[in-house]
C-alpha positions in Angstrom: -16.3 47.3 27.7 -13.1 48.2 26.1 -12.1 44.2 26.0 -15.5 43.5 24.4 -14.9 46.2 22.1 -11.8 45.3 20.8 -13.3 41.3 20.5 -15.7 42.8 18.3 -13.4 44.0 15.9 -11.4 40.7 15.5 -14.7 39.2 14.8 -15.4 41.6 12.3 -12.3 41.8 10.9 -12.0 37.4 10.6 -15.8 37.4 9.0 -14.5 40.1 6.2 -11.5 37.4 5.9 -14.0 34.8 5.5 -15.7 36.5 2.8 -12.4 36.7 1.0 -11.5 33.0 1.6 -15.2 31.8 0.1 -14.9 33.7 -2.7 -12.0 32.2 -3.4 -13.0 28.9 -3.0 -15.8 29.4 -5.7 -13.7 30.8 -8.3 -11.1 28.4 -8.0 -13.9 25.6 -8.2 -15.1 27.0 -11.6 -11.6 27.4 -12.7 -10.3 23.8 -11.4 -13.9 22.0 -13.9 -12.0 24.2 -17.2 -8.6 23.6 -16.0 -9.3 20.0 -16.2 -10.8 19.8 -19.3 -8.3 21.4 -21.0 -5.8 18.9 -19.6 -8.2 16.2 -20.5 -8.0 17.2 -23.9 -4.9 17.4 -24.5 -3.8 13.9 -23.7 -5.2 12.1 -26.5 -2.9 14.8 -29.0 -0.2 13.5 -26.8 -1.1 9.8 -27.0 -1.3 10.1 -30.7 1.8 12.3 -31.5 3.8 9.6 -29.4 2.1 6.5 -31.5 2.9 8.1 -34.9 6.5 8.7 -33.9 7.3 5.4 -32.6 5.9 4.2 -35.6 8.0 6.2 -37.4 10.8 5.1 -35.4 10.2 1.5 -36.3 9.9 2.6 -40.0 13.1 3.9 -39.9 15.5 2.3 -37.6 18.4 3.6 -39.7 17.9 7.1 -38.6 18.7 8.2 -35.1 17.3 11.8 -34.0 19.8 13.9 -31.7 17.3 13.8 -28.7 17.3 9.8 -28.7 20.7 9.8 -28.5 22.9 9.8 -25.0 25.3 12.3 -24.6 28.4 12.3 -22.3 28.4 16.1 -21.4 29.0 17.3 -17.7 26.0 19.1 -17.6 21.8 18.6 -17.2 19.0 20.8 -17.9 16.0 20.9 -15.6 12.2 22.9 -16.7 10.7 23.5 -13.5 6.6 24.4 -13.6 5.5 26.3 -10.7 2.3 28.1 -10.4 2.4 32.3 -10.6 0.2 33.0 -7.9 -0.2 32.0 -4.2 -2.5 30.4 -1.7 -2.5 27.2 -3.0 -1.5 24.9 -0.3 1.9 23.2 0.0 1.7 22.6 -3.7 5.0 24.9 -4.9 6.7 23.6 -1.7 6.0 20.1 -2.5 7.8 20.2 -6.4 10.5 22.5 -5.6 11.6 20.5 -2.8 11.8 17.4 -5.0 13.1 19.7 -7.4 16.3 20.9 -5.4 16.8 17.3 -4.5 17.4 16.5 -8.1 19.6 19.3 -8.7 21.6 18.4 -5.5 21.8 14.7 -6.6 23.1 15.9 -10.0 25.7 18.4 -8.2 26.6 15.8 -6.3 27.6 14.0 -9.5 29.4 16.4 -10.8 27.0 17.5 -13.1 26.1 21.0 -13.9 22.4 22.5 -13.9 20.7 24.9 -16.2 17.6 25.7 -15.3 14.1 26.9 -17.3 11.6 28.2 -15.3 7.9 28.3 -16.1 5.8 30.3 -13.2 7.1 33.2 -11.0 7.1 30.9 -7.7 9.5 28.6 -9.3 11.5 31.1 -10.9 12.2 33.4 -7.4 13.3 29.9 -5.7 15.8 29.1 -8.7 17.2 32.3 -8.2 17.2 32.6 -4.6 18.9 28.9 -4.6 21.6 30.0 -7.0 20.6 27.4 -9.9 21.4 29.0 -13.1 18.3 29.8 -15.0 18.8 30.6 -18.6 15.7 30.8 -19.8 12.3 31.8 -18.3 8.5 32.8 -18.5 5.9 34.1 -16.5 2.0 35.1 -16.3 0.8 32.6 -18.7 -2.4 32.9 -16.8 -5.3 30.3 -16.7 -5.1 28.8 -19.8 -1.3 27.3 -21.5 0.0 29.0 -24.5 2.1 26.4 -26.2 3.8 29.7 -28.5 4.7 31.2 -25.4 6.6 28.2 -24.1 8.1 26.9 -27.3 10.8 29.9 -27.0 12.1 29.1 -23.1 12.3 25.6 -23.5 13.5 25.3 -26.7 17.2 27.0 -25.5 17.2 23.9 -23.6 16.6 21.6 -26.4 18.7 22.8 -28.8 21.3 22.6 -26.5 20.5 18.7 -25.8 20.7 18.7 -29.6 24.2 19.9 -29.9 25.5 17.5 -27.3 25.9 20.0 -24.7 23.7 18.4 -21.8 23.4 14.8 -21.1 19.7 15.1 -20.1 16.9 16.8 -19.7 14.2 16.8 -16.9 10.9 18.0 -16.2 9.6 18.8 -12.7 6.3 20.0 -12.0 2.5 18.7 -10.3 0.9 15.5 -11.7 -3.0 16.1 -11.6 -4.0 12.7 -9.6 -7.8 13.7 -8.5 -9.5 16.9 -6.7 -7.5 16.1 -3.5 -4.7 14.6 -4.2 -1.6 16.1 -6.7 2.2 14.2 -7.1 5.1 16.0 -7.4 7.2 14.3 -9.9 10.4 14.5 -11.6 10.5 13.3 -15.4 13.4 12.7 -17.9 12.3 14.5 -20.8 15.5 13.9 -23.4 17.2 11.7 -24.0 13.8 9.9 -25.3 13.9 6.4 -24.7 12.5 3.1 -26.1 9.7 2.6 -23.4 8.8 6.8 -23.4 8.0 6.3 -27.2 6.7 2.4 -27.1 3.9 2.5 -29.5 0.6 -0.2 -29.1 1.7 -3.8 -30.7 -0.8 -4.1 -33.4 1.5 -6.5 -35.4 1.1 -4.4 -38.4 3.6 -3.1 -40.7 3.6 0.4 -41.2 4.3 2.6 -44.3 4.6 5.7 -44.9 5.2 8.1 -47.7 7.2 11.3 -46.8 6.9 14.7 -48.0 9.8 16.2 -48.0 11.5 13.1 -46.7 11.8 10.5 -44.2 14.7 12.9 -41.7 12.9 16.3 -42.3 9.7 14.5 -40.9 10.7 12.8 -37.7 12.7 15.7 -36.8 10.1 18.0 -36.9 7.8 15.4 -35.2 10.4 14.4 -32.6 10.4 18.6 -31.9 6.5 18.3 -31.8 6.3 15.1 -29.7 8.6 16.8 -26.4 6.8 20.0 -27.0 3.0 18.2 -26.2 4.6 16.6 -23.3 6.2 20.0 -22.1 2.3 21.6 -22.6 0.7 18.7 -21.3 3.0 19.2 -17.8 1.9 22.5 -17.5 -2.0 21.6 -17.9 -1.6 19.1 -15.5 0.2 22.0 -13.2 -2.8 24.1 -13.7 -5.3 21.5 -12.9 -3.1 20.9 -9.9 -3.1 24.6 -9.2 -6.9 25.5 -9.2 -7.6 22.6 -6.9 -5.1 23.0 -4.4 -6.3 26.7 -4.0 -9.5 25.2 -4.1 -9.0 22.9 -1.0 -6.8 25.4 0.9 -9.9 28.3 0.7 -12.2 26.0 1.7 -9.7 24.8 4.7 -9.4 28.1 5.7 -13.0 29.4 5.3 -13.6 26.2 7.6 -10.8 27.5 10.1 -12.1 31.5 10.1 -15.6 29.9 11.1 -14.1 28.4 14.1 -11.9 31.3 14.6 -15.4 33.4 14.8 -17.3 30.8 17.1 -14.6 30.9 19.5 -14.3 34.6 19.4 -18.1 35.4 20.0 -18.0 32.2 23.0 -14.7 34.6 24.6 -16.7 38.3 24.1 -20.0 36.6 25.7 -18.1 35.3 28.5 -16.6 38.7 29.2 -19.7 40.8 28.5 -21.6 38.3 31.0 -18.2 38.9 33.6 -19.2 42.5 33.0 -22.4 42.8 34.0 -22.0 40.5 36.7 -19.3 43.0 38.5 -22.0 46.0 37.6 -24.8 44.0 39.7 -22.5 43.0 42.4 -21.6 46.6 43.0 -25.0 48.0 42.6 -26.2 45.4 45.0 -23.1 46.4 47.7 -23.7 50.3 47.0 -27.1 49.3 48.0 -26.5 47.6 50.9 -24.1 50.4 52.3 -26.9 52.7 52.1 
C-alpha cells in the first residue's frame, strides 16, 4: 500500500492548504467591509475640496495655478498604485499591464517617463521594466496614510510645477463592486476644466481671503490632487481585500475538488488492492 500511502499524504497535505486558503478568505472578508468604508468616506472630502476650488476658480479667473497650466516639456510622470502583498488574483497584472502600455505609448512619443511607485508589486515591475522610478513607498499596510504619501508624490508635482513634465498620470484599481475591479489610467495634472467642473447653482460666489486670494488656491489646488492621490489608493485597497477575497475562496473551492478526487483515486486503488489479495488467496487455495 505504498501508492495508497503516499495518496494519503497529498490529501493531507491539500486539506492543511485548505485550511490556509479559508482563513484567508475570512480575513480578507472583514478587511474588504473596513476597506470600503474608508474609501466611502473619503469621497465626499474629495467631492467638496473639488466644489470649493472650482469655485474658487470661477472667483478668480485672473489667476492661473501652475498645475492648470500645459506645459511643453518632453517628459511625463506616471504614480503607479500596486498592492504590497500577493494572492490577490490577476489584480497587479491587470494595472501594470495597462500601466506599461501607457508608458510605451508615451515612449513612443518621444516622451520620457518618471515613475512613483506606491506598493512593493508595482515598484519590483518598474524596476525590472527599466522605467525610471524617482520616488517610492512601501508597506503602508491596511489603512492609507496620506503623510506618508504626500513626500513621494510630491517630487512629482513640484516638478509639473516648474514646467519640467507635460503631465501627470495616475494608474491604479477602480473599486467597482465585490467582484468586479477596473484598471484605469487617470491624468492627474494638468487639471482641466471638466476634472474641477463645480455643480451649476447659478449663484455668485464670494469669498474673503486670509492671507490672500493666490496663497489660498495654491495651497488648495496642492490639497485638491493630494485627496485624489489618497482617494486612488483607498479605492486600491478596497480593490485589494476583495480580490484576495475572491481568489481564497476560488481556491478553497478548487483544494475541495482537489481532495474529492484524491480520496475517489486512493479508494479505487485500495479496492484494486484487496481485490489482488483475494484473488491470490483464492488461487493459493485452489492449488492446495
Amino acid at each position: 500500500m505504498a501508492v495508497g500511502k503516499e495518496i494519503r499524504g497529498k490529501i493531507k497535505s491539500v486539506e492543511n492548504t485548505k485550511k490556509i486558503t479559508k482563513a484567508m478568505e475570512m480575513v480578507a472578508a472583514s478587511k474588504m467591509r473596513k476597506a470600503q468604508e474608508r474609501m466611502l468616506a473619503a469621497r465626499p472630502y474629495s467631492e467638496k475640496v473639488r466644489n470649493i476650488a472650482a469655485h474658487l476658480g470661477e472667483a478668480n479667473p485672473e489667476y492661473t495655478h501652475p498645475f492648470m497650466l500645459v506645459n511643453d516639456a518632453k517628459k511625463a510622470g506616471v504614480i503607479v498604485v500596486t498592492t504590497d502583498k500577493g494572492l490577490c488574483g490577476g489584480l497587479n497584472t491587470n494595472v501594470l499591464r495597462v500601466v506599461i502600455n501607457k508608458v510605451r505609448d508615451l515612449q513612443a512619443e518621444g516622451v520620457a517617463v518618471d515613475a512613483v511607485a506606491i506598493g512593493n508589486k508595482g515598484l519590483g515591475f518598474l524596476n525590472r521594466s527599466g522605467v525610471k522610478v524617482i520616488s517610492q513607498v512601501t508597506g503602508l499596510g491596511d489603512q492609507p496614510h496620506l503623510d506618508k504619501l504626500i513626500g513621494p508624490v510630491k517630487t512629482l508635482l513640484d516638478q509639473y510645477a516648474q514646467g519640467k513634465l507635460n503631465a501627470v498620470y495616475l494608474c491604479y484599481t477602480k473599486f467597482i463592486n465585490t467582484m468586479k475591479q477596473e484598471s484605469v489610467v487617470e491624468r492627474l495634472l494638468p487639471l482641466s476644466s471638466e476634472q474641477m467642473q463645480a455643480q451649476k447653482t447659478g449663484a455668485s460666489w464670494e469669498y474673503i481671503y486670509e492671507p490672500d486670494a493666490q496663497t489660498v488656491i495654491d495651497d488648495l489646488l496642492v490639497r485638491y490632487v493630494e485627496s485624489l492621490v489618497y482617494q486612488a489608493v483607498a479605492e486600491n485597497m478596497a480593490s485589494e481585500q476583495s480580490a484576495r477575497m475572491v481568489a481564497m475562496k476560488a481556491a478553497t473551492d478548487n483544494a475541495g475538488n482537489v481532495i474529492s478526487e484524491l480520496k475517489l483515486v486512493y479508494n479505487k486503488t485500495r479496492q484494486a488492492a484487496i481485490t489482488t489479495e483475494l484473488s491470490e488467496i483464492v488461487a493459493g487455495a485452489a492449488a492446495v
